[in-house]
C-alpha positions as CSV (number, residue, x, y, z in Angstrom):
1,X,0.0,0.0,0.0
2,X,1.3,3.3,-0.7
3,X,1.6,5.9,2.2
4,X,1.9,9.6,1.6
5,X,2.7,12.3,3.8
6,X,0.5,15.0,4.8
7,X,1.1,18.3,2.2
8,X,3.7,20.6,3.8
9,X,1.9,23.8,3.7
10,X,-1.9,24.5,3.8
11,X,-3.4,24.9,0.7
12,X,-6.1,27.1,-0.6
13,X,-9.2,25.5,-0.8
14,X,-9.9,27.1,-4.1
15,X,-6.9,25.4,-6.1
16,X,-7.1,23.9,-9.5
17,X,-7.1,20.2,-8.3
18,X,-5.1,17.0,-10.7
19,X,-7.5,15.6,-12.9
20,X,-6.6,13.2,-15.7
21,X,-5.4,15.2,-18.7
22,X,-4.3,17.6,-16.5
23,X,-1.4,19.6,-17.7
24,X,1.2,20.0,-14.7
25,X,4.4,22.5,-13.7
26,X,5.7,20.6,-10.6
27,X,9.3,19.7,-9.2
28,X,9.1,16.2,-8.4
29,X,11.8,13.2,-7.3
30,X,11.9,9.7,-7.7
31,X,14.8,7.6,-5.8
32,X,14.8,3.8,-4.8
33,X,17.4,2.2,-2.3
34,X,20.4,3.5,-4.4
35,X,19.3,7.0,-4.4
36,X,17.7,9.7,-6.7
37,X,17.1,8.6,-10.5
38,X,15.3,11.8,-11.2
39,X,15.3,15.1,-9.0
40,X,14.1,18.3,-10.6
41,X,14.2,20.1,-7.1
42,X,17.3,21.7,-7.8
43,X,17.1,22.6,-11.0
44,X,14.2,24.6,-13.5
45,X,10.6,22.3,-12.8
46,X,9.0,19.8,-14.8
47,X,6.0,20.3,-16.9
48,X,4.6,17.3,-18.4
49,X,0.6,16.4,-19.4
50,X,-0.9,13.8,-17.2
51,X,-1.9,10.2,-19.3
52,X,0.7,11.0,-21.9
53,X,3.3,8.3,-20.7
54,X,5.8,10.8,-19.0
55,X,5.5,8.8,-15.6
56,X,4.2,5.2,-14.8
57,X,0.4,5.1,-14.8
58,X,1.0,4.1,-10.7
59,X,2.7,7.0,-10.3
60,X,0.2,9.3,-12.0
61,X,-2.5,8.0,-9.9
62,X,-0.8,9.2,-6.9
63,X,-1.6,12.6,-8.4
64,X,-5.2,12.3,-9.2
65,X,-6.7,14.7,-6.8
66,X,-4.1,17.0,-5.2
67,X,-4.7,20.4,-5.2
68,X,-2.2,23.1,-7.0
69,X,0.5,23.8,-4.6
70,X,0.6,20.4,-2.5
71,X,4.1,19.5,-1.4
72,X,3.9,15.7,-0.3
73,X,6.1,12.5,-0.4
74,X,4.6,9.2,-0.9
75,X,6.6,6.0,-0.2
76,X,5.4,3.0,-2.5
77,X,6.3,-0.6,-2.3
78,X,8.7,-2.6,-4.4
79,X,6.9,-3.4,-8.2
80,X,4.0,-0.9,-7.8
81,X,5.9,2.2,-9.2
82,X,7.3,0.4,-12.1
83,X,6.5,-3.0,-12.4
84,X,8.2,-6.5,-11.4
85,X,11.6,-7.0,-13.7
86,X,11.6,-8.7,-16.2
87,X,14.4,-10.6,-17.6
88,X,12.8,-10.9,-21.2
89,X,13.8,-7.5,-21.3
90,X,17.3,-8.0,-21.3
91,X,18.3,-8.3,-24.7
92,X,21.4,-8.4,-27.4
93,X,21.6,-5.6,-30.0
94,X,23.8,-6.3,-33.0
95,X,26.0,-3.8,-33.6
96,X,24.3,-3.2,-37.0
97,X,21.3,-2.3,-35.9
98,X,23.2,0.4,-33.2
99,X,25.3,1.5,-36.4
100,X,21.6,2.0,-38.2
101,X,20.0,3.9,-35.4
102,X,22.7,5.7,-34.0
103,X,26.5,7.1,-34.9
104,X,28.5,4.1,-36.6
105,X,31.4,5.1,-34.9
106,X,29.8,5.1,-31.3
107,X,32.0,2.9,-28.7
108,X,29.4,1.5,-25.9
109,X,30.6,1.2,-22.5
110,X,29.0,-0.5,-19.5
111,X,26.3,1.2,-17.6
112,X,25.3,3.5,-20.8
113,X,22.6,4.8,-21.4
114,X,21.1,4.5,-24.5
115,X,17.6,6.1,-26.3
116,X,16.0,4.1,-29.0
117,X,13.2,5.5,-30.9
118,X,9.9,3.0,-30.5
119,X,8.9,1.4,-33.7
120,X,6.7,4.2,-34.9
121,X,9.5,6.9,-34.2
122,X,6.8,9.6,-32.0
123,X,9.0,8.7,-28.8
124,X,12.1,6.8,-27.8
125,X,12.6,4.8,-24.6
126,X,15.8,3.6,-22.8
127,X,18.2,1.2,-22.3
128,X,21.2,0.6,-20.2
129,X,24.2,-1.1,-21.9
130,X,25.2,-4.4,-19.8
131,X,27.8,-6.4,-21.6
132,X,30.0,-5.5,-25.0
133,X,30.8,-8.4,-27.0
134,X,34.1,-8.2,-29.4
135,X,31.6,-8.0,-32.0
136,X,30.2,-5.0,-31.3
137,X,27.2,-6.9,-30.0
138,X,25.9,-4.6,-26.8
139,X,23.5,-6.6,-24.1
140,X,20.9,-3.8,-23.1
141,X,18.9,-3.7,-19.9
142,X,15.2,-2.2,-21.0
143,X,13.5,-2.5,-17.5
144,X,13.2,0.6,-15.4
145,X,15.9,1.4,-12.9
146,X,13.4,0.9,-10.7
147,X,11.6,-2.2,-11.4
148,X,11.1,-4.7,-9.1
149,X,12.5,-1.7,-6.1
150,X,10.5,0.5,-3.6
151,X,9.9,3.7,-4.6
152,X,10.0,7.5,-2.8
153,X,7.8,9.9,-5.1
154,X,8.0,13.0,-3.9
155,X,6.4,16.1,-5.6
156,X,5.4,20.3,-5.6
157,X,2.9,20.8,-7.8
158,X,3.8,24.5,-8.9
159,X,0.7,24.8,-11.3
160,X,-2.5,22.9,-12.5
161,X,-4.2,23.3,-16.0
């Protein structure tokens, strides 16, 4: 079950409140055991349109329903932020198809990361490099960083559209 913590400051009870569709200015962080993946809090906000893939559906539901100017952290257990990992997701590029996609001359190392563009080319996605083989073969990791890990969401919505 996730757990939130109460919002920081009061908030106006007159504030544009997160509705699906909902297009959102908020500084927001996203860390497992290891640490931060993503923190905007130092750094210029995030604006991003709720149901439009930018964070996992779980995630977005935690949201649904805060009022504009809600500071609050929620802590969510391992697999509901992002899913269970799954090791079909693990999976050899040839180093033709990197050469195709990418710069030819490229040298992959482990622990890059490394955007793809998904089959229809309107977004990309990532993947972390895992093994080189002499080849030029790379083994990429496609799962989340976070799969399978608990989760601290933490978020300030800034503004609510």
């Amino acid at each position: 079950m996730t757990t939130p913590m109460a919002p920081v400051t009061p908030l106006p009870t007159d504030a544009p409140v997160v509705q699906p569709g909902s297009f959102l200015t908020l500084h927001y962080r996203l860390a497992g055991p290891a640490g931060d993946v993503i923190n905007t809090f130092e750094g210029k906000p995030a604006t991003l349109s709720l149901g439009m893939g930018e964070l996992s559906p779980s995630v977005e539901n935690l949201l649904l329903g805060l009022p504009e100017g809600t500071h609050a952290t929620f802590h969510v257990p391992a697999g509901e932020a992002f899913g269970e990992r799954n090791p079909e997701m693990v999976q050899w590029v040839a180093r033709r198809l990197l050469n195709e996609l990418g710069d030819p001359m490229e040298q992959y190392s482990l622990g890059d990361v490394v955007q793809f563009p998904t089959p229809d080319g309107s977004n990309t996605y990532a993947g972390v490099a895992m093994q080189v083989r002499d080849d030029g073969a790379v083994q990429f990791d496609f799962n989340h960083p976070l799969a399978s890990q608990p989760v601290t969401f933490e978020v300030k919505l800034i503004g609510v559209l």
